[in-house]
N, C-alpha and C positions, 0 to 999 in steps of 0.2 A: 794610559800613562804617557809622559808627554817628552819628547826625547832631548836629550843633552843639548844645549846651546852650539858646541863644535858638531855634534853630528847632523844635525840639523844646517848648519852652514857648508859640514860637506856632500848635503844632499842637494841643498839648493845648486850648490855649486855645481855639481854633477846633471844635473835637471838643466842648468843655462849652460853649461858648455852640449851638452843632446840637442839640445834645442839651435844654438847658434850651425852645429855641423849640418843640422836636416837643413835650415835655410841657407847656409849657406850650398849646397846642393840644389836647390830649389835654385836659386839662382844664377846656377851656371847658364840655365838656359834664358835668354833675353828675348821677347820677342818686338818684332822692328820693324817698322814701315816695309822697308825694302832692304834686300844686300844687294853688294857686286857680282854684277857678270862679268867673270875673264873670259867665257866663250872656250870651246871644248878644248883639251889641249892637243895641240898642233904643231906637227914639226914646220920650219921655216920654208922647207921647199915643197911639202908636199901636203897632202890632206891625211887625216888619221888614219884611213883605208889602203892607202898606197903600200907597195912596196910589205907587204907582211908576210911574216911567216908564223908558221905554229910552233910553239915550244913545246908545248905538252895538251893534250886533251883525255882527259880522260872519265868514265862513268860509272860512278858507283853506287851502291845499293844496298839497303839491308838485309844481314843474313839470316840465317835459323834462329842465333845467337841471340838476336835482338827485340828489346821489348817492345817499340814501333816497330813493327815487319811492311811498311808500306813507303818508308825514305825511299826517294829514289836522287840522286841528283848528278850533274854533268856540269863537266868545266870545261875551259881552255884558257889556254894563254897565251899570247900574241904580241910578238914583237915587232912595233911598227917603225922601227927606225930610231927614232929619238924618244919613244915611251913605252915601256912594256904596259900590258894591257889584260887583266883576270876578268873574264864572265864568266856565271855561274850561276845555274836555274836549280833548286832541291825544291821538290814536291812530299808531300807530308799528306796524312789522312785528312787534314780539316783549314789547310791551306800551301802554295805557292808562296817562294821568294825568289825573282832575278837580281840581280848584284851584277856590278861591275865599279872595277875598281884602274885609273889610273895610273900610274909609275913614272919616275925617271928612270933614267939608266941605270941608277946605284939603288933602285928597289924602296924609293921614297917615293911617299903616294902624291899625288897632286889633287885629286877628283874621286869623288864616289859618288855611285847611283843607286836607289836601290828601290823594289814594288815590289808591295805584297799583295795579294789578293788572294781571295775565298772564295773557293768554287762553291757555297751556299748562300752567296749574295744574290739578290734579286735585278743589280744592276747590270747593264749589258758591262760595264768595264771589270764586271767582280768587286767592286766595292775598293780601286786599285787605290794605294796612301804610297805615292811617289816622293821620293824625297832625295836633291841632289844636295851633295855635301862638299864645298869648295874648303881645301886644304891650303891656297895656296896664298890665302889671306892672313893678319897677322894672327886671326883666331876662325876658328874653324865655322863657317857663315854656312845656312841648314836654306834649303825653298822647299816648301812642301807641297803638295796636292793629292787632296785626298775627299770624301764628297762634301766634306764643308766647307770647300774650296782652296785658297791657297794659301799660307800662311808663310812667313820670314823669320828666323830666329839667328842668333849668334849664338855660339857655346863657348861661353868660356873656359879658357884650362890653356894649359900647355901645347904649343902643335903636336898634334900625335907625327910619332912614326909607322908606324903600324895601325891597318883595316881587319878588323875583327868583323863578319856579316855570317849571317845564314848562309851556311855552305862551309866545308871543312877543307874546299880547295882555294878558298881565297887565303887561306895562312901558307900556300905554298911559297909566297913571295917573302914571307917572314923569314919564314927556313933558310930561304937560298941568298938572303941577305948575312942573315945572323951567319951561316956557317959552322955550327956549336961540332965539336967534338963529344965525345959521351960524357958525363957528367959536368960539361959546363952548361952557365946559364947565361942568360940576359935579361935584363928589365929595360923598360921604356915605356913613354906613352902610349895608349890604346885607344883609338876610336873603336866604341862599340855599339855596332847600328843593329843589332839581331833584337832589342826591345823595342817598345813605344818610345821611350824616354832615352835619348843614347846619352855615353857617358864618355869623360875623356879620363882617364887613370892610370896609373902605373902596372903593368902586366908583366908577368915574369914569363918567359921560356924556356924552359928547360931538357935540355937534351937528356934520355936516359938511354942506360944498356939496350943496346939491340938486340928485336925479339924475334925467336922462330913461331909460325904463326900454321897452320895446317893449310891456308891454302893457298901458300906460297911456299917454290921450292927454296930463294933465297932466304936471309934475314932481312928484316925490314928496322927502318928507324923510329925509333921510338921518344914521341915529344909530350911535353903536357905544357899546357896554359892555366893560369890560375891555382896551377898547385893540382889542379883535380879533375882536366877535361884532358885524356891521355889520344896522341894523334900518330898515326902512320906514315910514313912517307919512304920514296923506295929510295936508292942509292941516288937520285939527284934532287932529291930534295923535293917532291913532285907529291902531295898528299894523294895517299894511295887508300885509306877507312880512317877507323878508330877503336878504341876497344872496345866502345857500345854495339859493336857489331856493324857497323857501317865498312863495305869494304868494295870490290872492283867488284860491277856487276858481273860477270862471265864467268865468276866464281861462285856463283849462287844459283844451285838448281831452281828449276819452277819459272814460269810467266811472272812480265813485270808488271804489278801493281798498273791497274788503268790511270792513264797518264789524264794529268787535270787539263783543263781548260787554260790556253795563253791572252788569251783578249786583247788580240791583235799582236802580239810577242815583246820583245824588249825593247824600249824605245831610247837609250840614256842619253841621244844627240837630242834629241825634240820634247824631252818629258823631264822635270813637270813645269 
């Protein structure tokens, strides 16, 4: 039987607007000869190494709780004067991710780094897919390397404010930006580099009621992303797990999961 002339035009019509949203997605990413190098960022008097201290370091791990029982991941955060600065290695059963992420003073990112590798790769680098991500352009310009060698892209969207990566201590800088008291929230743009395909988007954060947790004798702060990935963080704002069971390791009896292979460590001045 053959359908109505209007339902049939609000099929079609529903089918070309599908259609124009998947390309227009397809498109955000542009790929291009070459982008700009601004070269690492640097304060004026000194080198990015100079003059640093530690904000926070900290190392956590999955618990009993959890349905991966082999997370392990460490961060820190480093203030070197004119940039605050998040590194962060999570190792996983069937791969590595290093991250590092840039900052101004006000917790706007300038720079991201990020490699993944597979401790089942045959290569000596782990099969590493490096990819620096310059924020400080007027759209967010990608260099990648990875074994098909290098590629250039631009992403279109909005400047993010906010680095969403592998690791639940790189959103410690969101936190301590945002500021939320318990049920406020905030949306902004999102660079989200934990896929193949990164994405720039609208992310909401949301502060909820603080929770008691058994192996902490405080309360702890309680965030989610997306509506649905729920985050920890202690009285300064410092991610401390999650409720997937990720939490500080020294609160997790038992040896920690055999740590992977670095293939040669992190590299985000010199790579890719």
């Amino acid at each position: 039987m053959e359908l109505p002339r209007h339902t049939r035009l609000r099929v079609r019509t529903r089918v070309f607007g599908l259609l124009l949203a998947l390309g227009a997605c397809r498109g955000r990413h542009e790929h291009v000869a070459s982008v700009p190098d601004l070269g690492y960022p640097r304060c004026a008097d000194a080198g990015p190494a100079n003059r640093t201290s530690v904000l926070a370091e900290r190392h956590l791990r999955s618990g009993e709780t959890s349905l991966e029982r082999n997370i392990v991941e460490d961060y820190w955060i480093h203030d070197r004067g004119c940039t605050l600065v998040v590194t962060s290695r999570q190792e996983w059963r069937l791969g590595a991710a290093d991250v590092e992420v840039v900052y101004d003073r006000d917790w706007n990112p300038l720079r991201a780094w990020r490699r993944n590798t597979l401790p089942m790769s045959p290569r000596e680098d782990g099969g590493a897919d490096t990819r620096r991500y310059e924020l400080r352009t007027p759209e967010v310009t990608i260099k990648r390397r990875s074994p098909d060698g290098i590629a250039y892209e631009v992403l279109h969207g909005t400047r993010p404010r906010v680095v969403i990566a592998s690791g639940r201590g790189v959103l410690s800088a969101w936190l301590r930006r945002a500021r939320l008291s318990p049920g406020q929230q905030v949306r902004e743009p999102a660079l989200d580099v934990r896929e193949t395909i990164e994405t720039i988007r609208a992310v909401t954060l949301r502060r909820e009621a603080d929770l008691v947790v058994p192996w902490r004798s405080r309360p702890v702060r309680a965030y989610t992303i997306y509506g649905r990935e729920p985050i920890l963080a202690d009285e300064n704002d410092f991610v401390i797990g999650d409720l997937a069971g990720l939490r500080p390791a020294e609160t997790v009896r038992g040896p920690l999961p055999p740590r992977l292979p670095t293939y040669g460590g992190a590299d985000p001045l010199g790579t890719p």
